[in-house]
Structure formats: structure tokens, C-alpha cells
C-alpha angles and dihedrals in degrees: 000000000000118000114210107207112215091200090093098163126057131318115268104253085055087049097059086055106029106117119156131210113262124230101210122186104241093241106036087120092060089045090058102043091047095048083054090048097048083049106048093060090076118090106265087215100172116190122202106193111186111246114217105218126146094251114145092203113019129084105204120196129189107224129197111176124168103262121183113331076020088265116157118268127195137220151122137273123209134176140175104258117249092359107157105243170308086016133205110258140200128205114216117209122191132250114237113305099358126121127219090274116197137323100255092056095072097051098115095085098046092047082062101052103274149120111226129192120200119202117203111227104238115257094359120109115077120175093251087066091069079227106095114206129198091204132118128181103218087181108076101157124226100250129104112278131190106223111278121053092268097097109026100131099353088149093066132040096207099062092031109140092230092059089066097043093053091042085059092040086063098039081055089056090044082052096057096032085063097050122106094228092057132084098214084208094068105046109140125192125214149165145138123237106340085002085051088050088048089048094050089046099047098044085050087052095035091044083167088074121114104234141324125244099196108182118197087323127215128204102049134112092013096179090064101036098055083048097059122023127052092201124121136281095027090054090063082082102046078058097061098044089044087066099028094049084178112053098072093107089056103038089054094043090053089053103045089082094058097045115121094218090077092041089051085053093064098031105125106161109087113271135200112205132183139205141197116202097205097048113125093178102061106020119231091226086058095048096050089042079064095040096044091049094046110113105211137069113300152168126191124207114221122215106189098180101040141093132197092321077068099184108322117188092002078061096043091060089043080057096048097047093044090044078054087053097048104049097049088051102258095116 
């Protein structure tokens, strides 16, 4: 009788030291800074509509802000009611191909005592995935492009789809940082899978954050993870290199500043990761290889039994009790 074992990565005492070396681009710190710059040129312009929605204790807000190109990027604003502020507040990044849903289902943060903004992910959001989004991406690039986001402009950097995702991810956090509601001390970044990637990139380019709740995270370690799972959206880029057998070189160099390996290398504020082992989407050995390389303080959950799901509402408590930690100084 033959056993198929589901733990396809390392074993789990590698794991916790495997750390590979990184293969930075020698100017991925300029890149960064000028993308933020260019940015930053653009008239932030955040707007905060009131929602009307039948919630007793929950003040909702629709938000539009300039994100990278100053295109318009969507999302919600929620706080706690009558709270006495400014608040705490905690950014929410989606997960791939989701889009920012509905206001109820964000409520979690306010009912503890938080504000929560939510950024919609550009071009991602279509009605199939039950998580409605309001964001375009009116930059689509002119280079070839396998279907998914993962590859639109990968032979550029500059027109790389992911620069302008993480450029919006920091204007979001510029856009609650300047609320009144907000204390711009106790911003918190957080997201699961794509989200978890957002959340890794932005704390390393907005080093003034709080913390950093990184959940099961894509978009890191892209050499590994394209080498060992066949899972989307990875394999949208196993696509793309199957039909254009020369442009490798290019595509991995593209990636590599976006990596969040290199993000995890500079990350400062205290983190709170978390893992699933049987997770074929995004690889334990490429989470660890983030979480191994991340500079600040830092605790990771581990979900044996799990795959991508991780550990879904068990990890969401894990991520309120630690949020509570870290903002009365115990982290």
C-alpha cells in the first residue's frame, strides 16, 4: 500500500535554519527610493466618503487615494465608533486575485479597538472570486504577458506589475497616516498570501511602521518556489519561460526587486509570521527563507497540518493577541 506524504518541502528543523543566500541587484535600494519619489510627486489627494451601512458601532468609510502613476486606488475605512483617538490602526492587504469585498467583512479590527484600511490590489477583483473590487490598472505595459498578473512586464522593472502594487501599498499607508482618526505611531501592516507579500514589502519601504503581521506570504523567494510547486500563481511564470525559452536571465532579474527576500533583509519593525507545512502555493522553505532573513524582532506560527487556508481564524486570534502585545510594549 503506497503512502503519499503531503510535507513536500523540508523538514521542519531545516526549515527553521534554512536561510539562503540572497542575490540582490546592486541597486535595488535606489530603485526603491526613486519609485517613492516618483510617487510621491503625485498629489496624495485621499478621500474618506461616509458608507451608510446599519452598523451600531462602526463608522465605514469608501476611500479612493493616488497610489503609484497617481492612479486612483480603492479601498475601505473602518473605525471603532466613538473611540476616543487617534486610534491604532491596522492596513489590510488581499490575498491574489481578490478584491477589497464588503465592509462587514473587515469588522474584526474595529471591534477591537481599531481603525482598519483596507487597499484594494489593482486589477484584481472579479465577481467569480465572491470579493468584489472597484480597481483598475490603467498601466498595462507593452511587453509580452502569460494570463494572471504574475508576468505583465516582467521584462522590465520598471514596468513590472508588482512595482506598482507595493508603490500603492506605501501611498495607503501615507493616506492613513494623514487621517485624523489615525496615530501615525501605531500603523500596523498586515495580509495573508499576496496580502502577506504586500505586508513584508511595505513594512521594509515604510521602516516607520509598528509591526508587520505577514500570513502564509507570496512573492518571496521566486527562484525556489517556481522550482518546486506547480501551483498558481507561481506557475504563471513557468508559462511564460516554457514559450520564451531566452528570456530567464531577464525575467529573474526583474523579479529579484521585488523579491521579498530582500524586503524581509531590511525589515526592522517586529513581525509576526505564520506558515503552513503543507502549503504547495507558497512553499515552507520560502517562507522561512523570509522569515529567517527578517531583521526585527519576530515570531512565526506554525500550522503542521495545513495548506494555503494556514491557519485562518486560529491565526487571526494569534494576530490579535500579538497586535494587543505589541502595542502596550510587551513585544
Amino acid at each position: 500500500m503506497e503512502i503519499f506524504v503531503a510535507l513536500f518541502d523540508l523538514p521542519l528543523d531545516q526549515l527553521r535554519s534554512y536561510r539562503p543566500e540572497r542575490d540582490e541587484p546592486a541597486d535595488f535600494a535606489d530603485f526603491w527610493t526613486r519609485t517613492l519619489e516618483e510617487a510621491r510627486r503625485f498629489d496624495l489627494a485621499p478621500e474618506f466618503t461616509p458608507y451608510d451601512l446599519p452598523l451600531a458601532s462602526v463608522d465605514v468609510y469608501d476611500v479612493s487615494f493616488a497610489g503609484w502613476g497617481g492612479h486612483r486606488i480603492s479601498g475601505w475605512f473602518l473605525t471603532p465608533r466613538d473611540a476616543e483617538g487617534p486610534l491604532p490602526c491596522v492596513m489590510h492587504y488581499i490575498g491574489y486575485s481578490g478584491g477589497r469585498g464588503f465592509p462587514h467583512d473587515h469588522l474584526m479590527w474595529p471591534a477591537a479597538g481599531y481603525a482598519v484600511f483596507v487597499m484594494e490590489t489593482r486589477g484584481h477583483g472579479g465577481a467569480s472570486t465572491g470579493h468584489p473590487g472597484a480597481t483598475g490598472d490603467p498601466h498595462g505595459g507593452t511587453h509580452p504577458h502569460a494570463p494572471g498578473m504574475m508576468t505583465k512586464g516582467i521584462l522590465d522593472p520598471e514596468e513590472y506589475y508588482y512595482r506598482r502594487v507595493f508603490t500603492d501599498a506605501v501611498r495607503a499607508v501615507d493616506a492613513a497616516a494623514g487621517h485624523p482618526a489615525v496615530d501615525e505611531s501605531r500603523i500596523i501592516v498586515s495580509g495573508g498570501s499576496q496580502g502577506g507579500g504586500i505586508a513584508q514589502a511595505t513594512a521594509a519601504l515604510y521602516p516607520s511602521v509598528a509591526g508587520a503581521l505577514i500570513d502564509v506570504p507570496f512573492l518571496t523567494h521566486f527562484r525556489r518556489a517556481v522550482e518546486i510547486t506547480d501551483r498558481d500563481p507561481y506557475q504563471e511564470i513557468v508559462r511564460f519561460l516554457a514559450s520564451r525559452r531566452g528570456d530567464e536571465a531577464q525575467v529573474f532579474r526583474t523579479l529579484a526587486y521585488f523579491d521579498g527576500l530582500h524586503f524581509a533583509a531590511r525589515g526592522q519593525a517586529p513581525a509576526l509570521y505564520s506558515v503552513a507545512l503543507m502549503d504547495d502555493v507558497c512553499p515552507p522553505s520560502t517562507v522561512f527563507a523570509a522569515y529567517n532573513h527578517w531583521q526585527g524582532p519576530k515570531e512565526i506560527t506554525v500550522w503542521p497540518w495545513n495548506g494555503h487556508e494556514g491557519g485562518q481564524g486560529f491565526q487571526r486570534e494569534e494576530q490579535l493577541r500579538y497586535a494587543h502585545k505589541l502595542l502596550s510594549g510587551a513585544v
